[in-house]
C-alpha positions in Angstrom: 63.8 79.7 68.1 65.2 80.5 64.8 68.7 81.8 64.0 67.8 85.8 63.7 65.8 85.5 67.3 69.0 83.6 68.6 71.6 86.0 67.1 69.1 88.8 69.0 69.1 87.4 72.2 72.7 86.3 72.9 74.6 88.9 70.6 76.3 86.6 68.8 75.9 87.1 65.3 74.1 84.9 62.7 77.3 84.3 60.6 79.4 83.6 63.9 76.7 81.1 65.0 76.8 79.3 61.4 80.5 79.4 61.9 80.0 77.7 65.5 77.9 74.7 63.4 80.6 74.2 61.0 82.7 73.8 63.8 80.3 71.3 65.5 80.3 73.6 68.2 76.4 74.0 68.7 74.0 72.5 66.2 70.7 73.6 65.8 68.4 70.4 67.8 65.6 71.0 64.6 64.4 72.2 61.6 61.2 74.0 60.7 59.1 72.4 58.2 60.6 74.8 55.5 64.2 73.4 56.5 65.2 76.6 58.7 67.4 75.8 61.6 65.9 75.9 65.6 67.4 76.2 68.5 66.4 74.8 71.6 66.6 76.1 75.1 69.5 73.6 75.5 71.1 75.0 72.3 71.0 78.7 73.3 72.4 78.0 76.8 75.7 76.2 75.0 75.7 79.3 73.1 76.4 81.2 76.0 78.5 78.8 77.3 80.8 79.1 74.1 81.1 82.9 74.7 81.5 82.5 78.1 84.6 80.7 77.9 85.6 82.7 74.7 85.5 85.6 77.3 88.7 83.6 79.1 90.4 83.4 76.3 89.8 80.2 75.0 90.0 79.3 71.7 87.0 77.6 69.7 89.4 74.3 69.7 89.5 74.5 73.0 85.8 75.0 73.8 85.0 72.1 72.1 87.2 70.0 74.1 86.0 72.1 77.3 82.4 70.7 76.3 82.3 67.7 75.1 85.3 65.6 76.7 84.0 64.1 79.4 86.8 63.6 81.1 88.2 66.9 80.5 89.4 68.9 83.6 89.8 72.7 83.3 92.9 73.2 85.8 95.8 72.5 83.4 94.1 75.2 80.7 93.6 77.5 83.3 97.0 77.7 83.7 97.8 77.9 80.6 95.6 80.6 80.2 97.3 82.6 83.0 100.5 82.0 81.6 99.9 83.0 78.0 98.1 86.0 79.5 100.8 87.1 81.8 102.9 86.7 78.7 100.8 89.1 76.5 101.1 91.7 79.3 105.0 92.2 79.6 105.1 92.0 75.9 102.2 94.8 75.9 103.9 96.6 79.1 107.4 96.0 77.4 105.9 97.9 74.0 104.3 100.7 76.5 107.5 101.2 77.9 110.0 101.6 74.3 106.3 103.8 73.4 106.9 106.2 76.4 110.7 106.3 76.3 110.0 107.3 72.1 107.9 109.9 72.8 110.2 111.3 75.7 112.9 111.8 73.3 110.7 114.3 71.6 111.8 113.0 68.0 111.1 115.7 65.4 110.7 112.9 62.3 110.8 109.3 61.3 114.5 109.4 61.4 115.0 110.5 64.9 112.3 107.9 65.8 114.0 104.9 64.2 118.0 106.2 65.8 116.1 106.0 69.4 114.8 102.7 68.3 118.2 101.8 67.1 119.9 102.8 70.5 117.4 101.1 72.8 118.0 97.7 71.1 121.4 98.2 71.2 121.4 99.4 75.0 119.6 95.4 75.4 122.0 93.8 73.2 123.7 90.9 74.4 126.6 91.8 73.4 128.7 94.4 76.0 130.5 96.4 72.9 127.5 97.2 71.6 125.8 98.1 74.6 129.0 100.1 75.5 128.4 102.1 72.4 124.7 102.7 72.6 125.6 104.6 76.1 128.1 106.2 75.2 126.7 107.7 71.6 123.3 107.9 73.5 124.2 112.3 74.1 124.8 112.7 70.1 122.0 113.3 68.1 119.3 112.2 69.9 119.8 111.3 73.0 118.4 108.4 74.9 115.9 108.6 77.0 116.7 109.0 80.8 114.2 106.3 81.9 115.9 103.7 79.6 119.9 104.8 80.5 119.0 104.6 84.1 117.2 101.0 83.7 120.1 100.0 81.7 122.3 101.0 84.5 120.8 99.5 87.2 120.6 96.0 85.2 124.9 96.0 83.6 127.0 93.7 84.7 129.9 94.5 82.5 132.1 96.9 84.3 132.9 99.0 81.2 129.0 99.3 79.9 128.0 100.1 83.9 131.0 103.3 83.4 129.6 104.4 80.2 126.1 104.3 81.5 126.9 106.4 84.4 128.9 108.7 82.5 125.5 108.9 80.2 123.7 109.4 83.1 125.4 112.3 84.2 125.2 114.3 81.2 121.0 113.4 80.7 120.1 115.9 82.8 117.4 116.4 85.1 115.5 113.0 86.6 118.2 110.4 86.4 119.0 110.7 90.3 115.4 110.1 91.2 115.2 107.0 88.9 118.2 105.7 90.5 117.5 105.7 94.0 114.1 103.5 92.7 117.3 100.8 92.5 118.4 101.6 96.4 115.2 99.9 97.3 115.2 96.9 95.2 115.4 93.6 96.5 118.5 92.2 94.7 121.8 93.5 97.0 123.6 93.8 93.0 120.7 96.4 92.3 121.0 98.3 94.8 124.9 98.5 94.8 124.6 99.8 90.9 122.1 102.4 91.9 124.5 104.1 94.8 127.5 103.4 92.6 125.8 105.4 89.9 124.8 108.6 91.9 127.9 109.1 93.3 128.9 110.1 90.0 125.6 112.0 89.0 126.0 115.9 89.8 124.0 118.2 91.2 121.7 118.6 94.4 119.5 116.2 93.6 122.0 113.3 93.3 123.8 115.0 97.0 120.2 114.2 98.4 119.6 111.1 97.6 122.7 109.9 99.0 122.0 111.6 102.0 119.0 109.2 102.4 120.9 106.2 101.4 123.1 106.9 104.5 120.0 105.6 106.6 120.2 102.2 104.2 120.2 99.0 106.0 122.2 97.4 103.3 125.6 98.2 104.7 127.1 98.3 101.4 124.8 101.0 100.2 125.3 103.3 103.3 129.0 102.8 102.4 129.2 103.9 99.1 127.1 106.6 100.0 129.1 108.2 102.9 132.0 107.8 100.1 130.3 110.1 97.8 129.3 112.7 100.1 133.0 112.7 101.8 133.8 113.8 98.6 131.4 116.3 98.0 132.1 118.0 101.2 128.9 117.4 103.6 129.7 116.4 107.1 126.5 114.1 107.7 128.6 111.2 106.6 131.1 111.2 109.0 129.5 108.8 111.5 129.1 106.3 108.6 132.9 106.5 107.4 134.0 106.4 111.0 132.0 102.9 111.5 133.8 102.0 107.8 136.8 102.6 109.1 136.1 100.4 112.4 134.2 97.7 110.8 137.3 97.3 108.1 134.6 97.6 105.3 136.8 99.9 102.7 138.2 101.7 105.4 140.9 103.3 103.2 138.2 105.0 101.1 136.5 106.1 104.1 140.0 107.6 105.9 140.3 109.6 102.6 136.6 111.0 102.7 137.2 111.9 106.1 140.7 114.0 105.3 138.6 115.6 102.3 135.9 117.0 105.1 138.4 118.1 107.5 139.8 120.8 105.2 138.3 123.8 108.1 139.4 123.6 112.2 136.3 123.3 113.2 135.3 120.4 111.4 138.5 118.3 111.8 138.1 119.0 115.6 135.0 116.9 115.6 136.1 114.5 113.4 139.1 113.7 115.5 137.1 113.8 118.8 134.3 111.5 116.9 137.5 108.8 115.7 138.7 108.8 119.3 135.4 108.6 120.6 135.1 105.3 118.5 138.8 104.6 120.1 137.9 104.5 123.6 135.0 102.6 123.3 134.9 99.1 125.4 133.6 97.4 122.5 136.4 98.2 119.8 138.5 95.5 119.4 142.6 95.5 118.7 142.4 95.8 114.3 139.7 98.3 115.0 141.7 100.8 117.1 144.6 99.9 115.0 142.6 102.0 111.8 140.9 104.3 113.7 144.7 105.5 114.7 145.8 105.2 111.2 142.7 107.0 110.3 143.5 110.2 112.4 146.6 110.9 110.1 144.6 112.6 107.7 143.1 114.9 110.1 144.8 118.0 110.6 144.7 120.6 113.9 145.3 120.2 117.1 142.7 117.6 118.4 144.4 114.9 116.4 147.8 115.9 117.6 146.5 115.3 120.9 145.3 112.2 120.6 148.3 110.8 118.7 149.9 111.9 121.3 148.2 110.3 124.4 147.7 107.0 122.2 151.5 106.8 121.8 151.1 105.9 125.7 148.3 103.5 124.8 148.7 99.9 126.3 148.6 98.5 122.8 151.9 98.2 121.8 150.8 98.2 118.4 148.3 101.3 118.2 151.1 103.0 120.2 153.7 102.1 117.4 151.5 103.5 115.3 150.5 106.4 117.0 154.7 107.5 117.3 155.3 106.8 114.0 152.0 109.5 112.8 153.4 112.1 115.3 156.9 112.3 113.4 155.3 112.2 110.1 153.4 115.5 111.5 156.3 117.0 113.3 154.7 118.0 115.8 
């Protein structure tokens, strides 16, 4: 079979397979008796071969070796191959992503292009300062994308940058509080303490929300933060998780505050008082328990609280009792 009738068959050009017998790749088994070159069936079957493995990735070095060494296995490339391959992805995915976060920004020339360029380099800069001053010059200008200050946040282990990325955050608008709670999900507990840290200080409904569902978190550290944020915001759902704060001695002063904050109407300081003594009477509370759930009921006005100051004044723990006198002077009542 001569060259042109090969290069029909298998696709692969008559230049490429020339190429392949300067390589030594495949060499035509004979010649017509004008000196043209002719393949065999053998020879067109290592042709496909060759673009078979050229399919995986393989480079013509390595085909040769794939075909020829005897002793060659194919395990060790294979791996390789996965390896660079999955390598090429995140740089493509990674090139996507700066693409996307670009375009997002809306830039209305080059300049505006190369500033958001500018600022999502700096926002992965090793060092913090810079970093600190990508988020916090990300709302001049043109402002950095949500997507990227909310990766950015969730990823900061400098105190300082992690402020000035939630500050950022809450001044991006719209989206940010959706991206965050991605982080609440994430299997790394650091993740998902940086995402609740940074919706408490993201405003709006959207932000309230998403803490709500954090309060059904199984990472207790989460459901904490959480019940801190909503304390402050005013909404009443998290007063069963800053009562258990307050019993479990898990930033239990935090959680008395959030708990004084909601009681600002009778009504609702009623059933926070009835809820803390509630937790008091329980079999299962132990001594330090009872001791801050007491301590706790100091911030609660009205007189549900007075009441059960005053009957755990009487309580057969000296100490809660101590405690419980001293809180019913400071109230005068």
């Amino acid at each position: 079979m001569l060259i042109g009738e090969v290069a029909r068959r298998s696709g692969v050009s008559a230049r490429m397979l020339r190429h392949y017998e300067s390589l030594g790749l495949v060499r035509p088994s004979e010649r017509t008796g004008s000196g043209y070159r002719e393949y065999s069936a053998e020879d067109v079957r290592r042709i496909f071969h060759i673009e078979s493995l050229r399919s995986l990735g393989l480079s013509l070095r390595e085909i040769g070796r794939a075909l020829d060494e005897p002793g060659f296995t194919p395990a060790a490339l294979v791996d390789d191959l996965i390896r660079q391959t999955r390598e090429r992805i995140a740089a493509e995915t990674e090139l996507l992503t700066r693409l996307r976060r670009i375009d997002a920004a809306d830039p209305a020339g080059w300049e505006d292009v190369l500033q958001v360029v500018a600022l999502l380099q700096a926002l992965g800069s090793k060092s913090a300062d810079v970093r600190q001053r990508a988020a916090l010059s990300s709302a001049d200008e043109v402002p950095v994308p949500v997507e990227a200050l909310a990766e950015a946040a969730l990823s900061e282990t400098d105190p300082n940058v992690a402020g000035a990325l939630r500050w950022a955050l809450a001044r991006s608008g719209d989206g940010g509080p959706a991206l965050l709670a991605e982080g609440l999900r994430a299997p790394v507990a650091a993740v998902r303490e940086r995402a609740v840290r940074s919706l408490a200080e993201m405003p709006g409904d959207e932000a309230t929300a998403q803490l709500r569902d954090a309060l059904a978190s199984p990472d207790a550290v989460v459901r904490g933060h959480a019940a801190v944020a909503l304390g402050a915001r005013g909404v009443s759902d998290a007063v069963p998780a800053l009562i258990g704060m307050i019993a479990e001695g898990r930033n239990d002063t935090d959680a008395a505050d959030a708990l004084s904050v909601l009681a600002g109407d009778t009504a609702t300081a009623d059933r926070i008082a009835g809820a803390l003594v509630d937790r008091l009477t329980r079999d299962t509370t132990e001594a330090p328990a009872r001791g801050r759930l007491t301590q706790a009921l100091a911030g609660i006005p009205g007189a549900t609280a007075t009441q059960a100051l005053t009957d755990l004044s009487q309580d057969e723990d000296r100490a809660v009792a101590l405690t419980a006198t001293y809180l019913l002077r400071l109230r005068g009542d």
